[in-house]
N, C-alpha and C positions, 0 to 999 in steps of 0.2 A: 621147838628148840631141844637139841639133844644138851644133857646137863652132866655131864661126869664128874662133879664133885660129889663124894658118894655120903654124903647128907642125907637121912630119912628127910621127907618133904612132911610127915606128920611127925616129927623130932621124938620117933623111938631111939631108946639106944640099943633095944634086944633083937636088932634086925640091920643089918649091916645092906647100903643097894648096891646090885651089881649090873645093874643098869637103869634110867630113868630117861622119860622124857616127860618136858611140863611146862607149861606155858609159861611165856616172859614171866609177868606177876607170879605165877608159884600157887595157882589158886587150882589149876587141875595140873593130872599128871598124872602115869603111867608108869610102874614101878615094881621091879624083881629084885629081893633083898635075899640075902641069906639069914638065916635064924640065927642065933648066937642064945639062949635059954627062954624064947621066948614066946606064948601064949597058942602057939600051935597045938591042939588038942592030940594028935597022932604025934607021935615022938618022931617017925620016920621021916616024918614029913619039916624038911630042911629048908626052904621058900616059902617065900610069901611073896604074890600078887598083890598089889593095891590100884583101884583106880577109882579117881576122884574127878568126877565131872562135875557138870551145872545140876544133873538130873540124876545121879546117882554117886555112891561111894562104898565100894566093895574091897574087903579084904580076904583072900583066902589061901590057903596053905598047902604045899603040896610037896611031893616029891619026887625025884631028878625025873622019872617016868612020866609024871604026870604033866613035867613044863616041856617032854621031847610031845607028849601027844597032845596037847592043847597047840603046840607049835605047827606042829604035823595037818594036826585039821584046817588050821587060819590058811597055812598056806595052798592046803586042795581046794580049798575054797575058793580062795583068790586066783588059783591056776581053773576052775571049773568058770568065774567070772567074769575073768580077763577077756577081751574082746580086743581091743587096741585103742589107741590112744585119741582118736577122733571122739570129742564130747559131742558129739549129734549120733553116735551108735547107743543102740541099747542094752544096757552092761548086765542083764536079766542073764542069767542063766539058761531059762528053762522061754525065753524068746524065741525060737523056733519051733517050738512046741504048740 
């Protein structure tokens, strides 16, 4: 579920989200906040990542750079994996190989 009421889903107030997604219950979720004075170790660094699954819960800090190339990779990725939309194909990248 995409959620745009921009609520931290860990109720900080020194991180303002600018986008989240998170499950009905609110118990995981996926989350790019802006900083507003808050526990970022690099001053430059104006976002914060959060995500909170069953198996893990990760926060980390970055900036404007840093969210174009983490963005940049997920999607060569996905463009390197894509295959099409038939679930009986194998979505392996390196299946040819």
């Amino acid at each position: 579920m995409i959620n745009i009421p921009y609520d931290c889903p860990r109720g900080r107030e020194d991180c303002r989200s600018l986008s989240i997604i998170k499950s009905d219950s609110g118990e995981t979720f996926f989350c790019c906040g802006e900083n507003n004075g808050g526990p970022a170790p690099i001053s430059g660094d104006e976002y914060t990542l959060c995500f909170k699954g069953d198996h893990r819960d990760d926060v980390s800090y970055h900036d404007k750079r840093d969210l174009v190339h983490n963005a940049a990779v997920i999607v060569q990725a996905l463009a390197v994996i894509q295959r099409d939309y038939n679930e009986d194909s194998d979505w392996s990248a390196w299946s040819d190989l």
